[in-house]
N, C-alpha and C positions, 0 to 999 in steps of 0.2 A: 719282392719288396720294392717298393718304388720309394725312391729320396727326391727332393725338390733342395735347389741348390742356387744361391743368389749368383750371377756371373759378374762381377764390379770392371766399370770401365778404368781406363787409366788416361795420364793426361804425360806430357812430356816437359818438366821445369829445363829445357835447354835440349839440343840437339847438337852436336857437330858430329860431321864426316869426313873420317878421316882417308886416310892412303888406301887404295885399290891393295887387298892381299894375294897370295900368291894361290888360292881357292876361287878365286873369283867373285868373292865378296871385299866388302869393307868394312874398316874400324868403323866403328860408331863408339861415340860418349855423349853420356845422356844419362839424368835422373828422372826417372819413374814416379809419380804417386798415384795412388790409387782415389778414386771418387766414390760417388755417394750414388750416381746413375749406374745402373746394372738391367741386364736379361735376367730372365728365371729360365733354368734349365733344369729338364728332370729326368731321372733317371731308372729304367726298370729295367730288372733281369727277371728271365722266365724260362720253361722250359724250351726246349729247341736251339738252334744254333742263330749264327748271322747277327748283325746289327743295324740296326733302323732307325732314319732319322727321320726326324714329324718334325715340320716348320712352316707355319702361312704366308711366309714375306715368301715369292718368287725368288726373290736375288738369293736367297741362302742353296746353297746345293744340298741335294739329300742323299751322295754316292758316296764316295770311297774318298773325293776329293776333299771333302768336310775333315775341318782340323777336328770335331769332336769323334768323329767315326775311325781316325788315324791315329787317334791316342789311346780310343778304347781298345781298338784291334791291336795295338801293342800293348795296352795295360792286362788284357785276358792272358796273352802268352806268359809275358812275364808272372803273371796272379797264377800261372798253372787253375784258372780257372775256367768252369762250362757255362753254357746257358742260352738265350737269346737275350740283345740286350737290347733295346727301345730309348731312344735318345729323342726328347720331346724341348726344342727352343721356340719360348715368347722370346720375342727381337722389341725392344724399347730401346738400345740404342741404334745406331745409323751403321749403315751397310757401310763399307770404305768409306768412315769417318775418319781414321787415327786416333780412334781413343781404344781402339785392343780389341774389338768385341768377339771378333771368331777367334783370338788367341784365348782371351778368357771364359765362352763360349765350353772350349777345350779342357782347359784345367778343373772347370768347374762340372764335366764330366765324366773328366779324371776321379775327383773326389767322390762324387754321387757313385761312381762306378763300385769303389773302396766301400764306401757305406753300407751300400747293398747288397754286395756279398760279404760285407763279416768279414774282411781281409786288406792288409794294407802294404804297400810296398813301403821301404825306406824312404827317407827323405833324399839320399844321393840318386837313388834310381826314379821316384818322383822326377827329379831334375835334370837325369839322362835323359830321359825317354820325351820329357816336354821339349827338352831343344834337339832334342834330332825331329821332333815335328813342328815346330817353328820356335824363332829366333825371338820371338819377346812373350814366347809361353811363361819361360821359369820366371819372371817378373811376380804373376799369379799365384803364386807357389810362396811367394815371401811378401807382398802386398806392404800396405805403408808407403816409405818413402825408402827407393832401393835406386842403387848404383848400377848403371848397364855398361859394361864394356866391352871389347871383343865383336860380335857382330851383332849386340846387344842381348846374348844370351846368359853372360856369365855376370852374374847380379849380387850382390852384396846390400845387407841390410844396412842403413842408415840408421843416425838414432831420431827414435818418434818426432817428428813436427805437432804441434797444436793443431786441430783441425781447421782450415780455412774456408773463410763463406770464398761461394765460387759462382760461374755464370757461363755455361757452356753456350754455343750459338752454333748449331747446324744448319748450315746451305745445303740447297736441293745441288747440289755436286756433288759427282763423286771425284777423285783422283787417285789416279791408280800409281799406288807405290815404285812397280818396278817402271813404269816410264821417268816417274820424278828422277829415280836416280840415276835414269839415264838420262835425262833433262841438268844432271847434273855433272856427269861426265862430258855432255858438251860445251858445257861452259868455258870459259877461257882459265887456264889452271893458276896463272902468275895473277890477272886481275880480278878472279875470283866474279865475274859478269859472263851472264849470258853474250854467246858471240851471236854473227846473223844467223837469222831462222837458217838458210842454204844448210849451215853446220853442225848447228841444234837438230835438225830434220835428219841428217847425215846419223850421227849419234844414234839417235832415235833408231833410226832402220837400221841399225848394226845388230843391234840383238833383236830376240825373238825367243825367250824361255817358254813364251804359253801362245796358247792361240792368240789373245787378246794383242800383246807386244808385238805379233808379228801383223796386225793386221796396219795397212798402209796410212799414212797421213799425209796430207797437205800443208800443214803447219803444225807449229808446235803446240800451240793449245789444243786441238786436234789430238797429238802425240801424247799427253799427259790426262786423257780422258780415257773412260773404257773400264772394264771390274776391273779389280784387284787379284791379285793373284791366290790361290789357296796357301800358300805358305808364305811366312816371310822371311823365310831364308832364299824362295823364288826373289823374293821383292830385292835383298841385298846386291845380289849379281850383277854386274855390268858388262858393258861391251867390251870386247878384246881390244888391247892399245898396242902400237908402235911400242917398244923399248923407252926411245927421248921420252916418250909422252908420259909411258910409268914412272919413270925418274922424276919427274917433273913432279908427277901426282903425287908422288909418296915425298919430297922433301915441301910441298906445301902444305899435303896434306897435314907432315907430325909438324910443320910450327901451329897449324891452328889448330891441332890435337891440345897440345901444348900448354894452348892459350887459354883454350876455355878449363883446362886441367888447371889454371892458375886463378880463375876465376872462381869456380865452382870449390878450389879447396880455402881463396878467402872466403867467401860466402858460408862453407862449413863452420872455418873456423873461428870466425864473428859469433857464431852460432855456438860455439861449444867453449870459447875462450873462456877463461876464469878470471879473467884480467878485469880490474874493476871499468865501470858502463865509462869514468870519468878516461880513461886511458885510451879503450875502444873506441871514444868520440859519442855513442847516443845509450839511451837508457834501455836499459834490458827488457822489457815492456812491450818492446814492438814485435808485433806477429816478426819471427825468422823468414817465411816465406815471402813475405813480401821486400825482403831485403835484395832480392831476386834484381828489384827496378835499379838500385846502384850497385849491383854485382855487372849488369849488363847481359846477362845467358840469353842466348837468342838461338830459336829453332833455324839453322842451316836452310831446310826444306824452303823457307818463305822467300826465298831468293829463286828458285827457278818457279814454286806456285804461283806467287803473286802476281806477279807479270801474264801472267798465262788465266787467273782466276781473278782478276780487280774486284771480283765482290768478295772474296774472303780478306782480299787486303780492307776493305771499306766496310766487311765486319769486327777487324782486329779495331779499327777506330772505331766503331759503333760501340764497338765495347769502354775504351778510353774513356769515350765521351759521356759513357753512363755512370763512368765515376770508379773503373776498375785503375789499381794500381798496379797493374802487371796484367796480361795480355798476350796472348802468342797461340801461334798454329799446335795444333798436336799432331805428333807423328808427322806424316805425309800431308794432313788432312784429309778431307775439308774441314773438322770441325776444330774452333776456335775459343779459346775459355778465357775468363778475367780472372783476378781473385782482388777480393773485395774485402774491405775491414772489418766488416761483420753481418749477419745474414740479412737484416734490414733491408743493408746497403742494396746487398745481392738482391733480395727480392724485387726490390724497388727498380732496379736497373734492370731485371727480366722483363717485370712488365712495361718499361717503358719501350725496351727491344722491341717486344711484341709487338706492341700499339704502331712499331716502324716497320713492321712487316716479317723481323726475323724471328726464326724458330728458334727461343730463349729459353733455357730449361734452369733454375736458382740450385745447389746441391751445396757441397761440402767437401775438401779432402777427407781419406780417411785415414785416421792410423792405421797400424799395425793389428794393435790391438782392437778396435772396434772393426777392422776389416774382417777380423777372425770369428769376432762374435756376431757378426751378421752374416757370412758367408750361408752355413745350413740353415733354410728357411726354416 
């Protein structure tokens, strides 16, 4: 039986990075939503054993490294199920963009996998098995609009947002996750700024989790270039620190855990108050999402990217200038999205992108609900 299955991208409403843990990862908070851009992945099981991936983009791997080939090889043991199973991905979003595509890729594997044999795990082991194979798989798993925290693998549903017109914009870069957050460990900890490249470089060369991170740089931009790693629980990891330097990390890190913790629960709660619009200060009317612009949530990441990418900084203004009200990197990037007042808008601002040379693609958040009912093609 072969299932075809939508893989939906995500976008990141806010980012912070918190204190280095005692794993060798970091907190992360950050809210999730899902979009209207997706892959098609499809899924067969047959006689014989083994599992096989079909993909025409180069950049995807077809071994053992693939997050769809590492989920299914766990999801057969756990399913106590046989077979040969054929894992076929069309790639319509961007290789190391930051919008989820090899986690989601995964999950929607996951599913097709369930389908096709006529058998399903629970929802608790669903969400074991996706985050022991990467860190923003169980997102996929709850879709809409979802709470990440921990090393962004422990997610909690949010209630429904309205759907927003949106305007993603992909550059031909890539940026590889685990350099970014070492690109962020060498930053200065108290001023929260990149120190001299000398430092940033230093940083850089301290780890080395995959072939890619160890291979050598001459600068930092250099350093933050390269694939991405196959998991992103790779990507979390950072270099080993001094003692002082931990301490350091971790009481900067939880004030500005803290802070966007204070932002993101007014932002909620504007959202969800009961208090009449005249109390609140504005009418109840206005898309929630876009309340984002005087919430202030800003993706962490665009602090060592930008510097190191000026055309993704001079896409997040491309976007502004097209009439988006909100704006910002996702994930690690490279890609960048607006959300806009209504699909019009968005339209109108894609093609004006284009006509300036960027790769603009118009979509939509999705809920919860419509995530669910598009998912099986």
């Amino acid at each position: 039986m072969s299932v075809t299955v939508r893989s939906f991208a995500k976008i990141n409403l806010g980012l912070r990075i918190g204190a280095a843990r005692g794993d060798g990862f970091h907190e992360l908070l950050t809210v999730y939503q899902t979009i209207g851009l997706h892959d098609v992945i499809q899924v067969s099981v047959g006689r014989g054993t083994g599992i096989e991936i079909q993909c025409a983009d180069p950049r995807v791997p077809l071994d053992e490294s693939n997050t769809c080939f590492r989920i299914v090889e766990k999801a057969m043991v756990a399913l106590r199920a046989k077979g040969r199973v054929v894992i076929e991905i069309e790639k319509r979003l961007p290789v190391q963009g930051g919008l989820g595509g090899a986690s989601a890729n995964a999950v929607a594997a996951l599913l097709g996998l369930e389908r096709a044999l006529g058998k399903s795990l629970s929802s608790s082991e669903r969400l074991r098995i996706a985050a022991e194979v990467g860190s923003d798989l169980p997102l996929f798993l709850v879709g809409g609009t979802v709470l990440g925290v921990g090393r962004g693998e422990q997610v909690y549903p949010l209630e429904d947002l309205a759907a927003t017109a949106s305007v993603v914009v992909t550059p031909e870069v890539g940026v590889s996750t685990p350099k970014a957050f070492a690109a962020w460990d060498g930053m200065d900890k108290q001023g929260l700024k990149p120190g001299p490249s000398g430092a940033l470089n230093a940083a850089l060369k301290g780890r080395s989790s995959t072939a890619a991170d160890a291979a050598p740089s001459t600068s930092s931009g250099q350093a933050l270039k390269g694939r991405s790693s196959t998991t992103a629980d790779v990507a979390l990891k950072r270099r080993s620190s001094t003692k002082p330097d931990a301490e350091l990390t971790l009481a900067a890190g939880s004030d500005r855990m803290d802070e966007l913790g204070r932002r993101l629960s007014a932002w909620l709660s504007e959202r969800c108050s009961s208090a009449p619009s005249g109390f609140v200060g504005r009418g109840r009317a206005e898309n929630p999402l876009l309340w984002l612009v005087r919430a202030g949530i800003e993706n962490d990441f665009e602090r060592v990217v930008f510097p190191e990418y000026p055309e993704l900084s001079d896409g997040k203004s491309a976007l502004l200038r097209a009439g988006a009200k909100y704006a910002s990197l996702s994930g690690s990037g490279s890609a960048l999205y607006g959300l806009f007042v209504s699909r019009e808008a968005a339209a109108r601002a894609a093609a004006r992108l284009r006509k300036q040379g960027w790769a603009a693609a118009a979509t939509a958040t999705l809920t919860r609900a419509a995530y669910w009912r598009r998912v099986i093609s």
